[in-house]
C-alpha positions as CSV (number, residue, x, y, z in Angstrom):
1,X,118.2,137.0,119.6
2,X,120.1,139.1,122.0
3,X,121.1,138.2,125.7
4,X,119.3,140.7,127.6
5,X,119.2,141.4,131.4
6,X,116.3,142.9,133.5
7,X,117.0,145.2,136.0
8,X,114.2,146.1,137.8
9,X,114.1,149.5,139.9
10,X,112.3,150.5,142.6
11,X,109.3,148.3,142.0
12,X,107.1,148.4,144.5
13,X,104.8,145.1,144.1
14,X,105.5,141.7,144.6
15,X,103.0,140.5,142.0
16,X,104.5,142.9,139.2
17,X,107.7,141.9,140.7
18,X,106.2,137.7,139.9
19,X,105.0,138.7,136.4
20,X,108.2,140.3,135.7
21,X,109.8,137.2,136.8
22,X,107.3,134.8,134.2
23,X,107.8,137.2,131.1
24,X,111.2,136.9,131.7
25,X,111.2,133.2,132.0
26,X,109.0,132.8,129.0
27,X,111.5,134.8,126.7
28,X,114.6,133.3,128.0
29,X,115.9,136.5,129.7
30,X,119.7,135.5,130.9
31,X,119.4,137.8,134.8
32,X,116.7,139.6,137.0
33,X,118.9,142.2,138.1
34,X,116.2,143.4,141.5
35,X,117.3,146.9,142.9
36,X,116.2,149.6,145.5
37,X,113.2,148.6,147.6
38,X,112.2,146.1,144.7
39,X,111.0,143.1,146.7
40,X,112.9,140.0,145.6
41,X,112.7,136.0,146.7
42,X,114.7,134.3,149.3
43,X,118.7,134.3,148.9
44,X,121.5,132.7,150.5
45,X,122.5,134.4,153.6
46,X,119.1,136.6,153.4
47,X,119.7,139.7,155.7
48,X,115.9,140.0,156.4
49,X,114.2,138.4,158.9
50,X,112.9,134.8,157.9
51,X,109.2,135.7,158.1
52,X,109.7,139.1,155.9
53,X,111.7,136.8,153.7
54,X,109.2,134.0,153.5
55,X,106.0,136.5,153.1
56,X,107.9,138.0,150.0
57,X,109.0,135.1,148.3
58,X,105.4,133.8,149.0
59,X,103.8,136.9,147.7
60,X,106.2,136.7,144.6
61,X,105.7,133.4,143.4
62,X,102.0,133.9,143.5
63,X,102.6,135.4,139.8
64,X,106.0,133.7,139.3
65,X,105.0,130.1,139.1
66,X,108.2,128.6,140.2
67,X,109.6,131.6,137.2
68,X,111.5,132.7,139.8
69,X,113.4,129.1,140.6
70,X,114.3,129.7,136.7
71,X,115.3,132.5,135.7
72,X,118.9,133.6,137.6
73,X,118.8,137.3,139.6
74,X,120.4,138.8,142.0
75,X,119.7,141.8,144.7
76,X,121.9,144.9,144.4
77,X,120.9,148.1,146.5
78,X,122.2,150.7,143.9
79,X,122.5,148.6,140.4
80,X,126.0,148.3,139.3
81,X,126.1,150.1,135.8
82,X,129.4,150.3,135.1
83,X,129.6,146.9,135.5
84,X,127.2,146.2,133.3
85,X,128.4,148.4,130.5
86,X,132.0,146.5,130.8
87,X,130.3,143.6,130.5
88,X,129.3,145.0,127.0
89,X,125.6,145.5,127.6
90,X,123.8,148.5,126.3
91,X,121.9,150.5,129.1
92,X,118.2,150.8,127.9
93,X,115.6,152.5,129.8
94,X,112.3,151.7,129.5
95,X,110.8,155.2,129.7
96,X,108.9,158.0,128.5
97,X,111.0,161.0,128.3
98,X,112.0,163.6,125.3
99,X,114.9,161.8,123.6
100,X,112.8,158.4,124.2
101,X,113.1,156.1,120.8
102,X,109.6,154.2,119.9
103,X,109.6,150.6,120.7
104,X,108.8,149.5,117.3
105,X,111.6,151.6,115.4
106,X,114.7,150.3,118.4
107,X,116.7,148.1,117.1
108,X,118.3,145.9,119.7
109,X,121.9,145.3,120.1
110,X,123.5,142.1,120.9
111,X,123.5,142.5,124.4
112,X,120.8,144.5,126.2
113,X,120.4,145.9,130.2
114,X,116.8,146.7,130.0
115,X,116.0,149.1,133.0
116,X,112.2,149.4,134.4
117,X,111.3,151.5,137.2
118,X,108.8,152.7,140.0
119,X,105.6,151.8,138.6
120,X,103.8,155.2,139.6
121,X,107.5,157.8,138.8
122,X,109.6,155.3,136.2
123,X,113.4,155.4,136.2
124,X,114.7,158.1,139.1
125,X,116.9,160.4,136.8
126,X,120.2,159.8,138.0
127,X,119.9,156.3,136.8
128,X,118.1,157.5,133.6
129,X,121.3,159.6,133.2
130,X,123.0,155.9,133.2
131,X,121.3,155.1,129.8
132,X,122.2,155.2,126.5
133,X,119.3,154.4,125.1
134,X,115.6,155.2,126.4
135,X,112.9,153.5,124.3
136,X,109.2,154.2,125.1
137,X,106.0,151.8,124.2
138,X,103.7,154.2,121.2
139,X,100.0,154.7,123.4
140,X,97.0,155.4,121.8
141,X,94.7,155.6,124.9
142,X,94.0,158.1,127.2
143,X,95.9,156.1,129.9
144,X,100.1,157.5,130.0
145,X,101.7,154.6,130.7
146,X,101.0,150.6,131.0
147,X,101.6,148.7,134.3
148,X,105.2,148.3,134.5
149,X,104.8,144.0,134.3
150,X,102.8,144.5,131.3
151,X,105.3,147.1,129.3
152,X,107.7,144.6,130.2
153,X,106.2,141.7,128.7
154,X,105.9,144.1,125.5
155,X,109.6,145.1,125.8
156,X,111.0,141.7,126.2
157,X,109.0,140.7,123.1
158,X,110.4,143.5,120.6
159,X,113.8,142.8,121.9
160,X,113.4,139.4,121.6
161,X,112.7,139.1,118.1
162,X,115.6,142.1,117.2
């Protein structure tokens, strides 16, 4: 099984932000990397207020489940890529997008940076640019894309088992 880290863009809601954080629990993800205006729970030396703090991790562990006690993460404003790729993980975004490679063809390397973003306008481009791979989940419905939680719990699972 690879080590694979989250890092989760730009997502707006705390409860897909929660389910994010059970998925990723439930398939022994090593990081949450959270990023942008992605809500994330309390941290040592928190720079919002206490109450903004408190609703959030509130809100979040609604879905989490005490997931988010669990699974290690960390807030970054701009998510460091570079670091990741010296780290030896591969960027993957989780996106729909010409070059995309179907989910069920990708296989995973040993160590994967799985990015997700916005649930309504994905991965911003300049941190698509940041990937090299983009792997997108096959739809059959009329629907374009799954909720962002949900396509993560499907991603996690194919990587998983690579």
């Amino acid at each position: 099984m690879p080590e694979i880290i989250v890092v989760a863009h730009n997502i707006r809601s705390t409860h897909n932000v929660g389910a994010i954080f059970r998925t990723a629990e439930g398939f022994g993800i090593s990081k949450i990397i959270l990023s942008g205006y992605t809500p994330f729970p309390r941290i040592d030396n928190d720079p919002r207020l206490p109450h903004i703090a408190e609703k959030l991790t509130s809100q979040i562990h609604k879905t989490a489940l005490h997931a988010e006690e669990l699974v290690p993460f960390e807030y970054q404003e701009i998510p460091n890529i570079t670091a990741l790729k010296q780290q030896g993980y591969r960027i993957v975004g989780l996106e729909q997008a010409d070059t995309s490679i179907a989910l069920p063809i990708y296989k995973a390397p040993e160590k994967v940076a799985l990015i997700l973003g916005e649930e309504v306008e994905g991965i911003p481009e300049d941190l698509l640019k940041e990937c090299e791979d983009i792997i997108e989940i096959p739809m059959v419905g009329q629907k374009e894309s799954f909720n962002v939680s949900v396509a993560a719990g499907i991603a996690l699972y194919h990587l998983s088992l690579c």
